[in-house]
C-alpha positions in Angstrom: -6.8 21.5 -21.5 -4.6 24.9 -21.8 -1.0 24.4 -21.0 0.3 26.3 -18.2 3.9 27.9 -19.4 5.0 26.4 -15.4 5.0 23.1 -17.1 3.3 22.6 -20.7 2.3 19.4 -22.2 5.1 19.5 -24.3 8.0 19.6 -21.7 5.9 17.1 -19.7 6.4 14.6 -22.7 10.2 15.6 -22.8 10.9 15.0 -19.4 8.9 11.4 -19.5 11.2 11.0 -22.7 14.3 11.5 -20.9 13.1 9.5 -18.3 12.0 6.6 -19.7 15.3 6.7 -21.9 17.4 6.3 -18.9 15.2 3.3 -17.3 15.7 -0.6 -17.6 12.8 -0.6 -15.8 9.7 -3.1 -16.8 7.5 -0.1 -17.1 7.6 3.5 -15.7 5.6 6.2 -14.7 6.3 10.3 -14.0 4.1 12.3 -12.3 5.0 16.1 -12.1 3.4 19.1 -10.4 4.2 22.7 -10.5 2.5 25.6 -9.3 2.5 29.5 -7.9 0.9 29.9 -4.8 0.6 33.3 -3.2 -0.5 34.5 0.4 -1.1 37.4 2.1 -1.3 37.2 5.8 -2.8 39.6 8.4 -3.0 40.5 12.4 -3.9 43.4 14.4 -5.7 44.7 11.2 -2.5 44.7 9.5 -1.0 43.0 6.5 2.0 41.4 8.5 3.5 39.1 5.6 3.1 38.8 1.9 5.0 35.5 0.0 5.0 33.8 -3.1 6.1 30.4 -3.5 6.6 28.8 -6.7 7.4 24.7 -6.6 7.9 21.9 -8.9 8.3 18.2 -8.3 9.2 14.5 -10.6 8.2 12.1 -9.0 9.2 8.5 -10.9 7.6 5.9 -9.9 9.0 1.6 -11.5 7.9 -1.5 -11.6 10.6 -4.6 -11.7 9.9 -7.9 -11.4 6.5 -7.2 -9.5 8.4 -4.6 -7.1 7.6 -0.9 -7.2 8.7 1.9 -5.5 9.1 5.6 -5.8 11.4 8.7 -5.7 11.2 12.0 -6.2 13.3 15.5 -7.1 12.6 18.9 -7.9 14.9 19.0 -10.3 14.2 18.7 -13.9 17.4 18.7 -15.6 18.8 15.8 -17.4 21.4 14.6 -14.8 18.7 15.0 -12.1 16.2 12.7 -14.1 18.6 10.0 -14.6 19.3 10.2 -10.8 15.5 10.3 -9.5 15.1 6.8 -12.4 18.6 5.0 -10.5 17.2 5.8 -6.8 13.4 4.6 -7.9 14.7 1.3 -9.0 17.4 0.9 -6.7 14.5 1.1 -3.8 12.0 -1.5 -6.1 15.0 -4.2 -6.5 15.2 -4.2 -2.6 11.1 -4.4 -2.2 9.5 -7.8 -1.8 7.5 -9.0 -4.9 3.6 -8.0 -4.9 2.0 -10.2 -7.0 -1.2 -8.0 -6.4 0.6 -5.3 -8.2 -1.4 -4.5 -11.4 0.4 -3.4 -14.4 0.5 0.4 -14.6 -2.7 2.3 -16.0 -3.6 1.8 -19.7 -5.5 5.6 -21.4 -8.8 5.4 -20.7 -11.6 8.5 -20.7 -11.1 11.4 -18.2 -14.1 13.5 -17.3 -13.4 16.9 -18.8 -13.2 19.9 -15.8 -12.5 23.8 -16.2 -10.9 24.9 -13.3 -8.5 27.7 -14.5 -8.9 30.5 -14.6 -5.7 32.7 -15.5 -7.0 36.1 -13.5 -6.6 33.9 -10.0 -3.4 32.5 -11.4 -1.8 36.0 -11.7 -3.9 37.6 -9.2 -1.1 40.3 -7.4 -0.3 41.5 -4.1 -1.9 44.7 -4.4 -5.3 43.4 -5.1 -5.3 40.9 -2.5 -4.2 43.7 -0.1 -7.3 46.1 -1.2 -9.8 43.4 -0.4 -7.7 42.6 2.9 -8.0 46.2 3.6 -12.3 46.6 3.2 -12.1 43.2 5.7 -10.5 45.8 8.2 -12.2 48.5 7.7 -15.3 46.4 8.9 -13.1 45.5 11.8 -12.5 48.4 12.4 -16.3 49.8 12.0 -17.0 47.3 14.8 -13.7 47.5 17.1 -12.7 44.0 16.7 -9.3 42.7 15.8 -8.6 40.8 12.6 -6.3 38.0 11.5 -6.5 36.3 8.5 -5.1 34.6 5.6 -6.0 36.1 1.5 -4.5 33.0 -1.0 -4.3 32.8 -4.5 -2.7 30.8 -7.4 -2.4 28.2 -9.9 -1.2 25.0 -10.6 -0.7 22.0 -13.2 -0.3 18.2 -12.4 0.8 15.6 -15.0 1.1 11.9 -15.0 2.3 9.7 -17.9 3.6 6.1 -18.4 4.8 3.7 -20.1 1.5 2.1 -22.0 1.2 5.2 -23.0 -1.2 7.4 -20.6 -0.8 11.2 -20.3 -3.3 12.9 -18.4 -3.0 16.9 -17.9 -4.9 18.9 -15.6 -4.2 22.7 -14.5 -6.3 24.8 -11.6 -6.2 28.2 -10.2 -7.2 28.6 -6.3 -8.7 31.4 -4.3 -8.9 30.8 -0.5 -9.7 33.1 2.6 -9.9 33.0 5.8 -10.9 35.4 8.6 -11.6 35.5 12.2 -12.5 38.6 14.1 -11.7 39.0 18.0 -13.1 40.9 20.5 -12.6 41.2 24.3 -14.0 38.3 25.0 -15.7 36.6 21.7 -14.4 35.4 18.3 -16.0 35.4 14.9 -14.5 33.1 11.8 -15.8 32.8 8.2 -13.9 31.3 5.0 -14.5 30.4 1.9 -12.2 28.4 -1.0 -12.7 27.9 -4.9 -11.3 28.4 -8.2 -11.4 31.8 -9.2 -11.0 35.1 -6.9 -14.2 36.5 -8.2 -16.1 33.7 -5.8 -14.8 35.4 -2.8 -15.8 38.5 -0.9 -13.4 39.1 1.6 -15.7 42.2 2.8 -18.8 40.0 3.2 -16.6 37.4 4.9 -15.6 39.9 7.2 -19.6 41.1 7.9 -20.6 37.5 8.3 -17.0 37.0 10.8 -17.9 40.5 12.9 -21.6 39.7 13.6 -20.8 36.5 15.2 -18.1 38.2 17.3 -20.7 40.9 18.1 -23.7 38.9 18.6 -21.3 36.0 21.2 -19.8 39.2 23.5 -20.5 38.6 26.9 -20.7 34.9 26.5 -23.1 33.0 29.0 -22.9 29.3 30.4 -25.1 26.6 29.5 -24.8 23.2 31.2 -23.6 20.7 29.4 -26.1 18.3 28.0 -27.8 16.9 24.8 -29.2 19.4 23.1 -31.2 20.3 19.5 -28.1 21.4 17.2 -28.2 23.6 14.1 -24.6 23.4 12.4 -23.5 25.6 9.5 -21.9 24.3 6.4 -18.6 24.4 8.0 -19.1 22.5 11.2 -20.9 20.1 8.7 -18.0 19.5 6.2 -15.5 19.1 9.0 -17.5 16.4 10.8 -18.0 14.3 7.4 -14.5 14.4 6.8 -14.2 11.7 9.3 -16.5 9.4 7.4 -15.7 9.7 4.1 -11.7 8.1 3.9 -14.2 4.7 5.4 -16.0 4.4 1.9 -12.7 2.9 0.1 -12.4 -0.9 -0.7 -9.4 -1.3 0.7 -10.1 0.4 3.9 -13.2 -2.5 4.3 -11.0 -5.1 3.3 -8.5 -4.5 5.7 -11.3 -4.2 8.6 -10.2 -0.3 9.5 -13.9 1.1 7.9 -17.1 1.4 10.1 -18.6 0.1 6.6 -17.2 -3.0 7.3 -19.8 -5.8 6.9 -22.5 -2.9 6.7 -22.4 -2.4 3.2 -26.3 -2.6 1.8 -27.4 -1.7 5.4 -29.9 1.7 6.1 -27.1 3.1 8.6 -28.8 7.1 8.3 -31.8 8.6 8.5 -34.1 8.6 4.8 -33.0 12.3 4.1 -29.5 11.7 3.7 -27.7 11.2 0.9 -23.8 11.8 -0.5 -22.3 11.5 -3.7 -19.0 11.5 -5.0 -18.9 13.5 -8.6 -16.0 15.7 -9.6 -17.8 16.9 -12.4 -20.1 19.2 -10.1 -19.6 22.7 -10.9 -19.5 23.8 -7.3 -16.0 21.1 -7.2 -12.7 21.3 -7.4 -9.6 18.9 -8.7 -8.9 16.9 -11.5 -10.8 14.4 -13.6 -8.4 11.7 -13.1 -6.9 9.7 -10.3 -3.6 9.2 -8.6 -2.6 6.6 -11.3 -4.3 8.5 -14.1 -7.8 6.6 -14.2 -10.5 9.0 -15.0 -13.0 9.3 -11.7 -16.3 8.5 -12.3 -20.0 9.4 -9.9 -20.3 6.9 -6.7 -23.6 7.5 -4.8 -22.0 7.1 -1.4 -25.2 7.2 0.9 -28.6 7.0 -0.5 -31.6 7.8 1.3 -29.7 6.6 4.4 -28.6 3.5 3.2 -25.0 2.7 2.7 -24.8 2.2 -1.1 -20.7 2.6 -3.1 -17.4 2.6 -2.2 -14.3 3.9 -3.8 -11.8 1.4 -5.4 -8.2 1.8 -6.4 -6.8 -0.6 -9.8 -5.9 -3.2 -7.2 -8.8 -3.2 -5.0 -11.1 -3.6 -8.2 -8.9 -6.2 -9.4 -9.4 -8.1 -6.0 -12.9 -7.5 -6.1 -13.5 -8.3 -9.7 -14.9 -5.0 -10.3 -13.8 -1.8 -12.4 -11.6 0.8 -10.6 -13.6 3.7 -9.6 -11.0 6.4 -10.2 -10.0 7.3 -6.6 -7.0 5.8 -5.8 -3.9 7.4 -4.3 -0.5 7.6 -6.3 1.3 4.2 -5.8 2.5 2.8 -3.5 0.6 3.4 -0.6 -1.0 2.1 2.1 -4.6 3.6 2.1 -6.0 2.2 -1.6 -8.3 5.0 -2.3 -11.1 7.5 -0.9 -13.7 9.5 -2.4 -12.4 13.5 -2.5 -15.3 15.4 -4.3 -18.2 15.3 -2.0 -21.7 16.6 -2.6 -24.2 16.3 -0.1 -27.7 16.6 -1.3 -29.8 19.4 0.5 -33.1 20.5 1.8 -35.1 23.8 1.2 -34.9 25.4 4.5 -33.1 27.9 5.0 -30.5 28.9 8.3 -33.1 31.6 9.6 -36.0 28.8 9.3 -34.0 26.0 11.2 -33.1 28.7 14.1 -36.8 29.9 14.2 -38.2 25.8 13.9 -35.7 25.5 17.6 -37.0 25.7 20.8 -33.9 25.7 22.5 -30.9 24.1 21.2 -27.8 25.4 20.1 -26.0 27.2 16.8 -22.5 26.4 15.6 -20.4 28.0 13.5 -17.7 25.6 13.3 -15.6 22.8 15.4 -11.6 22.1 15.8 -9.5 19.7 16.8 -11.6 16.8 16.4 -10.4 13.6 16.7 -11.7 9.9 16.3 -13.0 8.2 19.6 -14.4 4.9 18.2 -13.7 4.5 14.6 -16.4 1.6 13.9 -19.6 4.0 15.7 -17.6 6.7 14.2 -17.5 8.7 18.1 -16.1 12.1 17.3 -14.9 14.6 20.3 -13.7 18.1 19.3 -14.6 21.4 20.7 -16.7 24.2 19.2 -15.1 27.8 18.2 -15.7 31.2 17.5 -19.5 32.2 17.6 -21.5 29.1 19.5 -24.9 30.1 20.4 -27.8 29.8 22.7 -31.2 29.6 20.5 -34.2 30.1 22.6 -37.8 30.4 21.2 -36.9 30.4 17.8 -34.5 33.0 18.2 -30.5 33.8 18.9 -30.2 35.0 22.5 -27.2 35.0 23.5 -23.1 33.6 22.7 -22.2 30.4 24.8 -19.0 29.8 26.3 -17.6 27.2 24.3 -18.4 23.4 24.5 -16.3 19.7 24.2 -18.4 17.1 22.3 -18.8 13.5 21.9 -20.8 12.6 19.1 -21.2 9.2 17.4 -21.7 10.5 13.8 -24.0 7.5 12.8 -26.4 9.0 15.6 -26.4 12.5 14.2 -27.2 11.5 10.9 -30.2 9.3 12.1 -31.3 12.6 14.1 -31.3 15.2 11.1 -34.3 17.1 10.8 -33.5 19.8 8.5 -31.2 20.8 5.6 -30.8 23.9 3.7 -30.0 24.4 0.0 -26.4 22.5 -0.3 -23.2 24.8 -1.6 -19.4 24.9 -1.3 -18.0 24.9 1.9 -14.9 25.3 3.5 -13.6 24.0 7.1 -10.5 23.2 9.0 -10.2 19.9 9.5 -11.1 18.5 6.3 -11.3 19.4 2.7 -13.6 21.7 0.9 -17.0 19.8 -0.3 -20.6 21.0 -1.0 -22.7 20.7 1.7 -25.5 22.3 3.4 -26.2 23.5 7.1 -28.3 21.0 9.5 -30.6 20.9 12.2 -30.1 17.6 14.1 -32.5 16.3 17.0 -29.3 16.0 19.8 -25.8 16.6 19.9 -23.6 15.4 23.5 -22.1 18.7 24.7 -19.8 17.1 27.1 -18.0 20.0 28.6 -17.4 23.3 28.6 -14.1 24.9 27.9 -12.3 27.8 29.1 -13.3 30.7 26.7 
């Protein structure tokens, strides 16, 4: 891995050095971050704000007599070090003794990911405000108002302990995100990934105008169940409420709808979801929050509820191996699955629309939030550039819709997917996923706009 002069391996070593020198400790570990993260914000077709931001954070975690606990500074001089090592095991002494705890994380093989790329990393204001300024113009061209967001940086994570584990991992990030307004419609793309060359900001902004175009003069149609194509986005965010369910720890403390269902055919035959941070369309690092290298789960196969992530101490429960996506200690959620690929179909957006009779498109949801965690019952609302298909074809922009949707229903009810590719949302993290034409979706109520 390359070092990243923010924080090379070398004075990663030196600060777990001075660290571990200063510890009476049973064993110790240090995880440190550090990163440059630039943004450049716009309104009213104007660049309103430009920041950069750069961070850094130790965060010492002990074990004593089968306590642990954590602090953390942002300070890496000696005097802070010895500070952030007194306060960690002043807090473990007062814990009560887990004898679940498992000794810290032994070095073990990390999958190997590329996901720097130093352009991105030093990408500067004035190139993220010429691509900003082609997104206007096509504003502009189509007189709409934009807003927006144009990220970039990079970033290196370290974690190292005591039996002798150092795991290194740097990443560069590019994220965008526009919506386009008109008088009385919205249109919204985005798009995230690791190096600036994966985003057009000016194609964004052509796929953001057309919906606001194509939804002025928005019509009503009753609420009802209806035939539903979603785009990638409205996708990813609705599966982000599944996917913190496939951990261990979640079943065994009876807060996963997979509880007692494991084994069971809970979706329809065409879906399947894997976990694999080794996909080139993924992002993060090979290795967990205590340093165990992730390996592939195959979450859903074929419908049928197959893996689940688990943490050291959820595998040792379980007499199993740890899976490699578990959450820095301690915590209180075990582990989850964070690099989500969800096998695809062959048709494509235009073929799902033109397969409709009359249903409805969505370009994305928001505010979503859990009505019954075990069916998994979702309500949220749907946002800028909701659509009325009739006869195969777009007719007109709907006024905007409430749902209520069990997600184990829509993914029985699936009758299309398109090619699968990296997606961002809202409400959840980036994952590869395709669009989806589903059978029904409860449209419960309209809303105001």
């Amino acid at each position: 891995m390359p070092d990243l002069p923010l924080l090379p391996h070398a004075r990663c070593q030196e600060i777990f050095d001075a660290a571990r020198r200063c510890s009476a400790a049973d064993e110790i570990e240090v995880m440190l971050t550090a990163g440059r993260q630039a943004l450049t914000r716009f309104a009213n077709n104007v660049i309103h704000q430009n920041v950069e931001e750069e961070t850094a954070a130790l965060s010492v975690r002990v074990v004593v007599d089968h306590k642990t606990a954590r602090a953390t500074t942002n300070r890496f001089d000696t005097e802070s070090i010895r500070r952030v090592v007194e306060e960690a095991t002043a807090l473990a002494r007062v814990q009560s003794p887990d004898a679940d705890l498992p000794p810290m994380a032994e070095p073990g093989p990390v999958p190997v990911v590329d996901r720097f790329d130093a352009g991105t990393a030093e990408t500067t204001p004035a190139s993220r405000a010429e691509a900003v300024g082609r997104a206007v113009r096509v504003a502009e061209h189509h007189s709409l108002t934009a807003a927006g967001i144009f990220a970039t940086g990079g970033s290196v994570e370290a974690i190292l302990n005591s039996r002798g584990l150092f795991v290194y991992h740097p990443q560069s990030r590019a994220e965008a995100s526009i919506t386009m307004m008109g008088a009385d419609s919205s249109g919204w793309a985005k798009a995230g990934g690791i190096r600036t060359a994966e985003i057009d900001l000016e194609q964004l902004a052509a796929r953001a105008a057309s919906k606001a175009v194509l939804s002025r003069a928005p019509i009503t149609l009753h609420p009802g169940v209806y035939p539903v194509v979603l785009e990638p986005a409205a996708v990813l965010d609705l599966l982000g409420f599944l996917v913190y369910d496939f951990s261990a720890t979640a079943i065994g403390d009876q807060r996963s709808f997979l509880t007692g269902r494991l084994g069971q055919k809970l979706f329809g035959e065409n879906i399947t979801v894997r976990d694999d941070v080794c996909h080139p369309l993924q992002s993060g690092a090979g290795f967990d929050g205590e340093g165990v290298g992730r390996r592939p789960l195959t979450l859903i196969e074929r419908g049928v509820a197959r893996e689940v992530a688990y943490c050291r101490q959820a595998a040792h429960a379980a007499g199993r191996e740890p899976t490699g996506h578990g959450f820095p200690l301690p915590n209180e959620f075990g582990e989850a699955p964070l690099n989500i690929v969800v096998a695809g179909g062959e048709a494509s957006l235009d073929q799902m629309i033109r397969s409709t009779g009359r249903g409805v498109l969505v370009t994305r949801l928001w505010y979503i939030r859990e009505v019954d965690p075990y069916e998994k019952i979702l309500t949220g609302m749907t946002r800028d550039g909701t659509f009325l298909i009739e006869h195969g074809e777009v007719r007109a922009g709907l006024r905007n819709f409430r749902f209520n949707q069990s997600m184990i229903e829509l993914l029985n009810s699936v009758e299309m997917l398109s090619p699968a590719g990296r997606a961002s949302g809202e409400e959840a993290f980036d994952m590869v996923t395709p669009a989806m034409k589903a059978g029904g979706f409860h449209f419960t109520e309209l809303t105001k706009f």
